[in-house]
C-alpha positions in Angstrom: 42.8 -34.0 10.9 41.5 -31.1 9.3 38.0 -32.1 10.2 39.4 -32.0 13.7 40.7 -28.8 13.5 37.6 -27.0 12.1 35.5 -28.1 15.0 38.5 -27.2 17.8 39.2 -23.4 16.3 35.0 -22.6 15.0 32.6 -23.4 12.5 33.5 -25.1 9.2 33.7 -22.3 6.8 31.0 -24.0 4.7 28.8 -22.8 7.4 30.2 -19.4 8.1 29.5 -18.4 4.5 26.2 -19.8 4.3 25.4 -18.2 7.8 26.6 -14.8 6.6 24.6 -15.6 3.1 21.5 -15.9 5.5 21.5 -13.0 7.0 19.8 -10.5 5.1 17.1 -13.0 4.4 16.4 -14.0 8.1 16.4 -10.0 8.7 13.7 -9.7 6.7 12.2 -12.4 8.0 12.5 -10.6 11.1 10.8 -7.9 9.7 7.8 -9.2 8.0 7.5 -11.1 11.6 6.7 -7.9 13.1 4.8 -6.4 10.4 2.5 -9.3 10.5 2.5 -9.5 13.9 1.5 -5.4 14.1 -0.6 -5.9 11.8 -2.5 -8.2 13.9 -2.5 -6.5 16.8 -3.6 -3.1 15.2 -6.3 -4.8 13.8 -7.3 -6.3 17.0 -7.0 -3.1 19.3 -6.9 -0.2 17.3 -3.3 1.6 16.2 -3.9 3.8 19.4 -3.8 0.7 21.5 -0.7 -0.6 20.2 2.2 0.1 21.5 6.2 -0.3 20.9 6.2 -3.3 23.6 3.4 -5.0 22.9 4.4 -5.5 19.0 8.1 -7.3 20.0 6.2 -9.3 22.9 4.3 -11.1 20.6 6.6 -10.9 17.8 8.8 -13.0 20.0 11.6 -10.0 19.7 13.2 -7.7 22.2 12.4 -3.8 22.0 16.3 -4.1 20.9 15.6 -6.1 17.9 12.4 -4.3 16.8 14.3 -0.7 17.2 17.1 -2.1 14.8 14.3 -2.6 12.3 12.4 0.2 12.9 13.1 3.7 14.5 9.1 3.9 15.8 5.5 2.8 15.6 4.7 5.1 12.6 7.5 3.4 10.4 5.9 0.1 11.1 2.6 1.9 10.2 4.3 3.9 6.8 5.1 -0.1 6.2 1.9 -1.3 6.5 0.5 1.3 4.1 3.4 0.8 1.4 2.2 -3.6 1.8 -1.1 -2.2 0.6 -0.7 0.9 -1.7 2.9 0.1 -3.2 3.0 -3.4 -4.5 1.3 -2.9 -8.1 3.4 -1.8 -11.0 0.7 0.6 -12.6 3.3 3.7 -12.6 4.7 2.6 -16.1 4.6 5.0 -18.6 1.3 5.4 -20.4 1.3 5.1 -24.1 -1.5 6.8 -25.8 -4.1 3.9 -27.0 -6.4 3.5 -29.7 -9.2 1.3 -28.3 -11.0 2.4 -25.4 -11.5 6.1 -23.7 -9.2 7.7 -20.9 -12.2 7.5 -18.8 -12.3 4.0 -19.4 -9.0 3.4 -18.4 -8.6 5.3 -15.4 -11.9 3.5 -14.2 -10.2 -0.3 -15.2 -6.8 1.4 -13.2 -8.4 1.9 -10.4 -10.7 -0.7 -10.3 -7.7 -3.0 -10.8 -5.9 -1.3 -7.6 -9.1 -1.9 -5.3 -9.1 -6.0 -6.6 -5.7 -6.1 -5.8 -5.7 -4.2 -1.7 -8.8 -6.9 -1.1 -6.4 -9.9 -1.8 -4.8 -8.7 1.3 -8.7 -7.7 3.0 -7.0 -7.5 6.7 -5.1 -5.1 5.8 -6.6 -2.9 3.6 -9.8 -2.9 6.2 -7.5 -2.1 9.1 -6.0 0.9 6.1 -9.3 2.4 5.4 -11.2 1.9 8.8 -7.9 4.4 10.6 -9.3 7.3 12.8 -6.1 8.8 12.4 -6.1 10.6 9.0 -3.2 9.3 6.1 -3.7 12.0 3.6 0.3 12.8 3.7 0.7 8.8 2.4 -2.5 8.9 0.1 -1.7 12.1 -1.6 -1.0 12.3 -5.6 2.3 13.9 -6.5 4.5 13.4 -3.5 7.5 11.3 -3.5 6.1 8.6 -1.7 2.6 8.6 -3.8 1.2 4.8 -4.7 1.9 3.9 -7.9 -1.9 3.9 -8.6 -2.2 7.5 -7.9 1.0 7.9 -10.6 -0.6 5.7 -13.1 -4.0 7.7 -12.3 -2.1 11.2 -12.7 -0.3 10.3 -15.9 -3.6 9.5 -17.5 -5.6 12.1 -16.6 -2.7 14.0 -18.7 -3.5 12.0 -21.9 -7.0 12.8 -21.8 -6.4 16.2 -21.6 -4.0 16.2 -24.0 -6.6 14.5 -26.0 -9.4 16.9 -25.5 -11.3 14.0 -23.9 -10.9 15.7 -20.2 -11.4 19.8 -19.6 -8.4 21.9 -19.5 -10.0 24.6 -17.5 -8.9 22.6 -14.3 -5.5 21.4 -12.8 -4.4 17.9 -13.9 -3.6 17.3 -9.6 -7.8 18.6 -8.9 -8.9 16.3 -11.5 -6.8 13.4 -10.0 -8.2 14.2 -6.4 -11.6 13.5 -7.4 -10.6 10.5 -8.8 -8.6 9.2 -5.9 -11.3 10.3 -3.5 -13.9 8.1 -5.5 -11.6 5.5 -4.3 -11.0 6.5 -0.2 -14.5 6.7 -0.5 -15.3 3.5 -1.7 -12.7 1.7 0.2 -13.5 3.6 3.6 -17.5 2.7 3.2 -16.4 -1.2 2.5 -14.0 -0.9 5.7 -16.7 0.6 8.1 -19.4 -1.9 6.6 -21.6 0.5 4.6 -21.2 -1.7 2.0 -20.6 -5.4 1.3 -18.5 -4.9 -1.9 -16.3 -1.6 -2.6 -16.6 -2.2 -6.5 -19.8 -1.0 -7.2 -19.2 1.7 -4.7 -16.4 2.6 -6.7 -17.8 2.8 -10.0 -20.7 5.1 -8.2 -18.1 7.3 -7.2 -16.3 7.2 -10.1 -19.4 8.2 -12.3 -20.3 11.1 -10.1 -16.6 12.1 -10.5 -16.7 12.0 -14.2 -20.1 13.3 -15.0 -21.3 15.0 -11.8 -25.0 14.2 -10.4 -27.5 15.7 -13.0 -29.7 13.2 -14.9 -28.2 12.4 -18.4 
């Protein structure tokens, strides 16, 4: 009789429980739907030749749906970037160390950052191949800066603190020319001036560290 019941007034509640406990997860299923799906399409046609509509037409969603998720293109975009540049956990604290120089470190950081944007290479070739500049996102010291660029910045404090770096020079100048090594090297990978963005990195990183006169 109850059984009866259930299916005359609604669902069981069984199923209204584990339909509200499903919700968050098939929002973000929704979401990385889109994101994938953007992702694809930017990398197909170019950001510029993306738009709004053509994102929730082949996400399968209506303009509705993809507006509840996200307020514009950019946001998708900010998303996209935060996929690549946000998913390592190299902003822990850095304790000072007794085997191997700062140097050394920062080059193993940041050569650990590149390894892990090529596990995802679409997107880190549509990242670094954008006509439309990202320095806002890719810049050390704001809130939203990649935990790379945190982990870069806090060691480039040890080694001055440890006389290993100048002190002549601001810890955030110091850091740029680090982090440029690495736009550099990812940006000549994504436009296919080089096969491999490691040993353009290390390049980079050497001029960075001891500048371009024969040693």
């Amino acid at each position: 009789m109850s059984t009866h019941a259930s299916s005359q007034d609604g669902p069981p509640l069984g199923a209204a429980v584990l339909g509200s406990a499903r919700s968050p997860q098939r929002r973000q299923q929704t979401r990385d739907l889109v994101l994938d799906t953007a992702l694809r399409l930017f990398s197909e046609h170019g950001y510029l030749g993306v738009r709004v509509e053509d994102i929730a037409k082949e996400s399968g969603v209506s303009r509705a749906t993809f507006y509840k998720h996200f307020a514009e293109r950019e946001q998708v975009l900010a998303e996209l970037f935060q996929r690549l540049l946000g998913s390592d956990d190299a902003a822990a604290p850095v304790e000072p160390t007794a085997t191997g120089s700062v140097e050394q470190q920062l080059t193993d950081a940041v050569e650990a950052a590149v390894e892990r944007m090529l596990e995802q290479e679409q997107l880190a070739k549509f990242v670094y191949s954008l006509p439309v500049r990202h320095s806002a996102l890719l810049r050390p010291g704001v809130r939203t800066a990649p935990p790379v660029f945190e982990r870069v910045t806090n060691l480039i404090e040890q080694g001055v603190a440890q006389g290993e770096f100048r002190d002549d020079v601001t810890v955030a100048l110091l850091a740029r020319h680090v982090l440029g090594a690495l736009e550099t090297a990812m940006r000549d990978w994504a436009e296919d001036r080089v096969d491999d963005p490691l040993p353009q990195l290390r390049l980079m990183l050497d001029l960075s560290f001891h500048g371009a006169a024969n040693r």
